[in-house]
C-alpha positions in Angstrom: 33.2 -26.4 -86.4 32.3 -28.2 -83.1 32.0 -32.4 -83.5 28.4 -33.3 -82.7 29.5 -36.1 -80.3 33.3 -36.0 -80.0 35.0 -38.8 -77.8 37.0 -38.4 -74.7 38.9 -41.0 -73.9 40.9 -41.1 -70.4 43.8 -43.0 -69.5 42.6 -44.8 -66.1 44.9 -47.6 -66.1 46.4 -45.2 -62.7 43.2 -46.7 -60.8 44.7 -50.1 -59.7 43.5 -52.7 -57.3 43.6 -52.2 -53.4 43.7 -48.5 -52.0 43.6 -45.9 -54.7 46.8 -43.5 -54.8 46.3 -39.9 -54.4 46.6 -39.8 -58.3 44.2 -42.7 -58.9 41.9 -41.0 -56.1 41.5 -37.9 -58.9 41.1 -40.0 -61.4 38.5 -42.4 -60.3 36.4 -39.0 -58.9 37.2 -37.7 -62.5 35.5 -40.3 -64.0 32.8 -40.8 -61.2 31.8 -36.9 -62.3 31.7 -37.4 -66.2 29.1 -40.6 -65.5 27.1 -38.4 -63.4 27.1 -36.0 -66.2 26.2 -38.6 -68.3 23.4 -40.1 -66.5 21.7 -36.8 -66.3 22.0 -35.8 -69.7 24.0 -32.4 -68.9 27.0 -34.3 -71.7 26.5 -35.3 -74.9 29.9 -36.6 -75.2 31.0 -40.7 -75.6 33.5 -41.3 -72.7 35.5 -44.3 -72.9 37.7 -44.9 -69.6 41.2 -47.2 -70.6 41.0 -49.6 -67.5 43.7 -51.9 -66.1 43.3 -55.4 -66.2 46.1 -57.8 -65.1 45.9 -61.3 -63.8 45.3 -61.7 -60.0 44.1 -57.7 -60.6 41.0 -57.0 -58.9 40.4 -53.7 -60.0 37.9 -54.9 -62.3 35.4 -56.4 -60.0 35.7 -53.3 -57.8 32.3 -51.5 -57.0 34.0 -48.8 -58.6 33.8 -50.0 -62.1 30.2 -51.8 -61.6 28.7 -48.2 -60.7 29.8 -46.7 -64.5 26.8 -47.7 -66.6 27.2 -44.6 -69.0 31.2 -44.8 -69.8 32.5 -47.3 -72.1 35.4 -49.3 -70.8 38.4 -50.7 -73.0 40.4 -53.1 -71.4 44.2 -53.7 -71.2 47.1 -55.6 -69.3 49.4 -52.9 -70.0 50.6 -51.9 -66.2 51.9 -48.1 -66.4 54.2 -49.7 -63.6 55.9 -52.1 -65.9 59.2 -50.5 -67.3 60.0 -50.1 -70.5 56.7 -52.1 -71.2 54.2 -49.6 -69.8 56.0 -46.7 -72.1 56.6 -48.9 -75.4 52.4 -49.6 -74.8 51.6 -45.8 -74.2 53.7 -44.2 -76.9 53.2 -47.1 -79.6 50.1 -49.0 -78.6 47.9 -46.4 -77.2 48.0 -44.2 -80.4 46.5 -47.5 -82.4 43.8 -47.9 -80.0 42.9 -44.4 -79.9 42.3 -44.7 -84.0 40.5 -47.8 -83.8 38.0 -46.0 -81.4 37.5 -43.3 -83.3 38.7 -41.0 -79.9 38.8 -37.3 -80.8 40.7 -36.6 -77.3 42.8 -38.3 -74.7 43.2 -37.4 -71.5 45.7 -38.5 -69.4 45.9 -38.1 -65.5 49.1 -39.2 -64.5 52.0 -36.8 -66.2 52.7 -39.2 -69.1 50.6 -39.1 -71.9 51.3 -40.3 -76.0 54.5 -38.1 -77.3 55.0 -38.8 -80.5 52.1 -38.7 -83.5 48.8 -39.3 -81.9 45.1 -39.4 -84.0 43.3 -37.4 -81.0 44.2 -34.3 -79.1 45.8 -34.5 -75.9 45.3 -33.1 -72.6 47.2 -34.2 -69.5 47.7 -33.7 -65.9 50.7 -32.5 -63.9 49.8 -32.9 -60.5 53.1 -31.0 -58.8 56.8 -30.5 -59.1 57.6 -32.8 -56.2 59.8 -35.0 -58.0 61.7 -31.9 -59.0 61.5 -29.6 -55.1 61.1 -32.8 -53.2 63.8 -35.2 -54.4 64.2 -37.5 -51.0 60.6 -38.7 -51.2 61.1 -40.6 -54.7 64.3 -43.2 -55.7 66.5 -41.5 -58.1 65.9 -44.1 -61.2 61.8 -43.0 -61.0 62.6 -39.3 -60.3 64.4 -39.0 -63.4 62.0 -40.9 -65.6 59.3 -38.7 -64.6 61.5 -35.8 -65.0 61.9 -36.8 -68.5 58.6 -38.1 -69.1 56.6 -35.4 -67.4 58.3 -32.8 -69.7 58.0 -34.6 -73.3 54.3 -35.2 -72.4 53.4 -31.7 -71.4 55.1 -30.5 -74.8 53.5 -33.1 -77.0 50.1 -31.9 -75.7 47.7 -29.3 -76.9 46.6 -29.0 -73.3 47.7 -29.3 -69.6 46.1 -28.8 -66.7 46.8 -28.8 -63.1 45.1 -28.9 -60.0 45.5 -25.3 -58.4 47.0 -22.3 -59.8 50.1 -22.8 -56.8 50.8 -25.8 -59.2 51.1 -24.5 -62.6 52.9 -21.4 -61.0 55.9 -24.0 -60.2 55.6 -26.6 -62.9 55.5 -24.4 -66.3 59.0 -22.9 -65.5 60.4 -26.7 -65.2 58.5 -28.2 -68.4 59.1 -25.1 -70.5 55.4 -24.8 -71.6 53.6 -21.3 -72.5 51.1 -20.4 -69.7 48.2 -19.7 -72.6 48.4 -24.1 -72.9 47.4 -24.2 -69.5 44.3 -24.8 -67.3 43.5 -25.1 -63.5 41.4 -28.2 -63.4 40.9 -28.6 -59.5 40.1 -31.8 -57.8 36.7 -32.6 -56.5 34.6 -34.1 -53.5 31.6 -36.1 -53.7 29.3 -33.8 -52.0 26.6 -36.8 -51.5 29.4 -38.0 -49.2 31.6 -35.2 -47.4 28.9 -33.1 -46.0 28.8 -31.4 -42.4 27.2 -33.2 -39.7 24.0 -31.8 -38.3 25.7 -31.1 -35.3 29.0 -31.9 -33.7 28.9 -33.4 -30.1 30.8 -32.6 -26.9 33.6 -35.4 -26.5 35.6 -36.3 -23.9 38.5 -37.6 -26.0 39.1 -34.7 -27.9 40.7 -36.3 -31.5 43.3 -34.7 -34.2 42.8 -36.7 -37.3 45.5 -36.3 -40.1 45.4 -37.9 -43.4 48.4 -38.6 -45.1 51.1 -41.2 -46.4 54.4 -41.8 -44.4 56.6 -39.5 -46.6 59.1 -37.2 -44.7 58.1 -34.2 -46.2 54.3 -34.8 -44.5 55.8 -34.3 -41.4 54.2 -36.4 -38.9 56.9 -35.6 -36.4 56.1 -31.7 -35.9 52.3 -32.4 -35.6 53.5 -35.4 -32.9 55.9 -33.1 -30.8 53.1 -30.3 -30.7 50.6 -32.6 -29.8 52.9 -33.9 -26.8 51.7 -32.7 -23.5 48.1 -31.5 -24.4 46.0 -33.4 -22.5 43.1 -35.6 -23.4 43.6 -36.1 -26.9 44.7 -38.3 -29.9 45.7 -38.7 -32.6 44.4 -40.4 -35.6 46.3 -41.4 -38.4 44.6 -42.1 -42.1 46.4 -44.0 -44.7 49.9 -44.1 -43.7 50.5 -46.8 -46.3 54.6 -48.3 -47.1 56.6 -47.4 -44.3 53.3 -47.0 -41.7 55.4 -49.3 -38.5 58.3 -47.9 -39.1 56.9 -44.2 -38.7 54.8 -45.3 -35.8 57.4 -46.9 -34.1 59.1 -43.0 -34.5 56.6 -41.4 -33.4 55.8 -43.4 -30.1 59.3 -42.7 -29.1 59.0 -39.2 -29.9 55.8 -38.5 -28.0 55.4 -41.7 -26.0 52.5 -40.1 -23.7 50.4 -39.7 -26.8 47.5 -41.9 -27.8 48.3 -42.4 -31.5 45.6 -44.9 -33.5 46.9 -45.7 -36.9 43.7 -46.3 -38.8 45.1 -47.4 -42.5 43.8 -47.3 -46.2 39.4 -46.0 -45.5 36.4 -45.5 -48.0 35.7 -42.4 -49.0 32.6 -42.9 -46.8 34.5 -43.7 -43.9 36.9 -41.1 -44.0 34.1 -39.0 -44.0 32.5 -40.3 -41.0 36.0 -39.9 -39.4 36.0 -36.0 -40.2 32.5 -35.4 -38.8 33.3 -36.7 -35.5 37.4 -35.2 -35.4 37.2 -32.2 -33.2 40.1 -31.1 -35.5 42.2 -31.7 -38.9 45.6 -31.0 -38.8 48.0 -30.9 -42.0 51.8 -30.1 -41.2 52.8 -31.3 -44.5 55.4 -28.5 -46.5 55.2 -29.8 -49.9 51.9 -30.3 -51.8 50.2 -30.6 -55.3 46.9 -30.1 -53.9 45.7 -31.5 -50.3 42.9 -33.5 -51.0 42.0 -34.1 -47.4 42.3 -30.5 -46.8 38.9 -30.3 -49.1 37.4 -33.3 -47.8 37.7 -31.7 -43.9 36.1 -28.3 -45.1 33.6 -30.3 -46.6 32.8 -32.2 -43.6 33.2 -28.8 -41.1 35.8 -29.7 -39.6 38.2 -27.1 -38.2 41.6 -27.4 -39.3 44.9 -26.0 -38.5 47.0 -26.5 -41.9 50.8 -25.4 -43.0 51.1 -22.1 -44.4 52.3 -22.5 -47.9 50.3 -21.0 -50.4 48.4 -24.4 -52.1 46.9 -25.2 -48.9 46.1 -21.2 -48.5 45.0 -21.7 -52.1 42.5 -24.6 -51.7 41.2 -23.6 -48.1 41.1 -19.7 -48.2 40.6 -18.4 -45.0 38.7 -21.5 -43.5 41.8 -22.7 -41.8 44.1 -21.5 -38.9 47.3 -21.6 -40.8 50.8 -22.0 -38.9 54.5 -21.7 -40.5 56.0 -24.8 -41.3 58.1 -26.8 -38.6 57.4 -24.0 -35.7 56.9 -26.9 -33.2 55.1 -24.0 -30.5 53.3 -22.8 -32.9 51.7 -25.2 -33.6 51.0 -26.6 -30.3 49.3 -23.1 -29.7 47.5 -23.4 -32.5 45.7 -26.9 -31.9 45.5 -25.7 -28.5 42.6 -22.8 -29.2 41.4 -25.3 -31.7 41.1 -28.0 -29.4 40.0 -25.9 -25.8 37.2 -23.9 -28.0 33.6 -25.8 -26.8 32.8 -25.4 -31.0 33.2 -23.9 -34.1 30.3 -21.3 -35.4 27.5 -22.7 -37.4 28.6 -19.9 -39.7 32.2 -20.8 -39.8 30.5 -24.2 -40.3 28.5 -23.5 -43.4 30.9 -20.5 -45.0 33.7 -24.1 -45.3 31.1 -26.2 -46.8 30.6 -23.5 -49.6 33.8 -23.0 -50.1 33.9 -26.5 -50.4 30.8 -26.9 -52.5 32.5 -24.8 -55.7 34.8 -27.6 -55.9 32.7 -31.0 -56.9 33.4 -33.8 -59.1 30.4 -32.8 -60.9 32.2 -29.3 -61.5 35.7 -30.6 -62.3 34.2 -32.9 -64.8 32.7 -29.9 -66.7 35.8 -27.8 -66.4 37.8 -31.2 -68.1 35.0 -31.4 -70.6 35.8 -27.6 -71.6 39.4 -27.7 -71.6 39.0 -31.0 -74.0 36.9 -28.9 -76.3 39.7 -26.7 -76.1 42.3 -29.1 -76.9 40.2 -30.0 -80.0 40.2 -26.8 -81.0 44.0 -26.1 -80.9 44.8 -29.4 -83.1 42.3 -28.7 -85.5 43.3 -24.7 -85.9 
């Protein structure tokens, strides 16, 4: 028998001050979705969201947080950083609070969620494999802990979800769960921010904008050596984050005739000015749970030339010129055409914006909502 108003409760202590990971990106669009849902009356369900607050943390008295007027917010100083702290409070602690609240459901975002007895069902998110097929972008002593964690979490709950079907493909093998406890629960845009322009102008300095952290396996280095010796363009940089001079200083040297502008961390509002105005998105990265920015440029209209493996094939369809991974000429051909063509078709235009339209935080929040439902459903049978 359905609960009249059952309680989700989500684990957002992954939203932290400064500029949001690509984890506490998700999760802070997750939650900007279920107020929405809220606010317009399309959920009847109570949503708490478990914030982080530490001293000197400024997460709290980020706009972010000010702009949820429907979710209920329970505070803690329990850093999920904070070893063995953060996992004494999550698998002792967190079980307590969720009585005391009454929660009928927690979901948690970031691979680790309650293992042991727990009053509410529990759904949680594996976002890739990459600390398993991607073990030089993560120190040993955290790969192994989220090895571990990762798989008692995903076995302890009645639900997991990831963000593309690529995903789940890779991870169930590795955390030994059946596929029938598993949902797709793709990542979302904020269509009231990453829309197309109403037109694109001619520009003299044609631009290649790539979002993406310093980590080796985003190859920066086969998008710079492509780029090298096509004329009147840059190169532009988002969110390089730890490690940003030290890759710069790499890439200069690599491609020293290149205009490369290193932007840092951006709004979401920003960033999508940024993508209007590219002439083209580029993504040579070979490893990926998702590709947020991938969504965010089809949103926006902006052509992109991406790596073909089969997530980025997965989230852009055929909205993309795709190129195999590492094939330095390739590429270069490929941003060539990309870059020499006077503009992309209105209709190749509007047929990415759709694409991209299917997948909003208002959607993903309803898909989470119905695999919660779900998750109550298993525990109670």
């Amino acid at each position: 028998m359905p609960l009249s108003r059952p309680h989700l409760v989500v684990d957002a202590r992954c939203i932290r001050g400064g500029a949001p990971t690509g984890v506490g990106t998700s999760t802070l669009r997750h939650l900007t979705g279920l107020e929405r849902l809220l606010r317009d009356g399309e959920c009847s369900w109570k949503v708490s969201a478990i914030r982080l607050l530490t001293a000197g943390d400024k997460t709290a008295l980020s706009p972010f947080w000010s702009e949820l007027n429907h979710l209920h917010i329970i505070d803690t100083d329990a850093d999920p950083e904070d070893h063995p702290g953060a996992d004494f409070w999550q698998q002792r602690r967190l079980p307590d609070l969720l009585n005391r609240v009454g929660a009928d459901v927690i979901y948690s975002p970031a691979f680790v969620a309650p293992q042991g007895k727990c009053p509410a069902a529990r759904v949680t998110m594996i976002h890739d494999d990459l600390v398993w097929s991607e073990p030089g972008s993560y120190p040993l002593k955290f790969r192994l802990w989220l090895r571990m964690m990762a798989t008692r979490s995903a076995r302890a709950s009645d639900r997991i979800v990831f963000p593309t079907k690529d995903a789940q493909d890779r991870c169930l093998p590795r955390l030994g769960v059946a596929e029938n406890r598993a949902a797709v629960l793709h990542h979302g845009i904020d269509s009231n921010i990453f829309f197309p322009p109403t037109r694109r102008d001619d520009q003299n300095a044609r631009t290649v904008l790539y979002i993406a952290s310093a980590l080796p396996r985003k190859d920066h280095k086969t998008l710079v050596q492509a780029m090298s010796g096509i004329e009147n363009v840059k190169l532009v940089c988002v969110g390089l984050g730890n490690g940003a001079e030290r890759l710069l200083g790499e890439l200069r040297t690599l491609a020293p005739e290149l205009e490369i502008e290193a932007m840092g961390d951006l709004t979401d509002t920003q960033l999508a000015a940024q993508l209007r105005t590219a002439t083209a998105y580029a993504h040579t990265s070979h490893a990926e749970g998702f590709g947020m920015p991938v969504l965010e440029a089809m949103a926006c209209g902006t052509p992109m030339v991406l790596s073909d493996i089969s997530v980025l094939r997965e989230v852009a369809g055929d909205n993309a010129r795709f190129v195999e991974v590492g094939n330095v000429p390739a590429w270069k051909a490929a941003l060539e055409r990309v870059l020499n063509s006077n503009q992309e078709s209105n209709s190749d235009q509007t047929k990415a914006y759709e694409r991209a339209s299917k997948m909003t935080i208002e959607s993903t929040a309803r898909k989470l909502l119905t695999t919660c439902e779900e998750a109550i459903e298993a525990r109670i049978q």
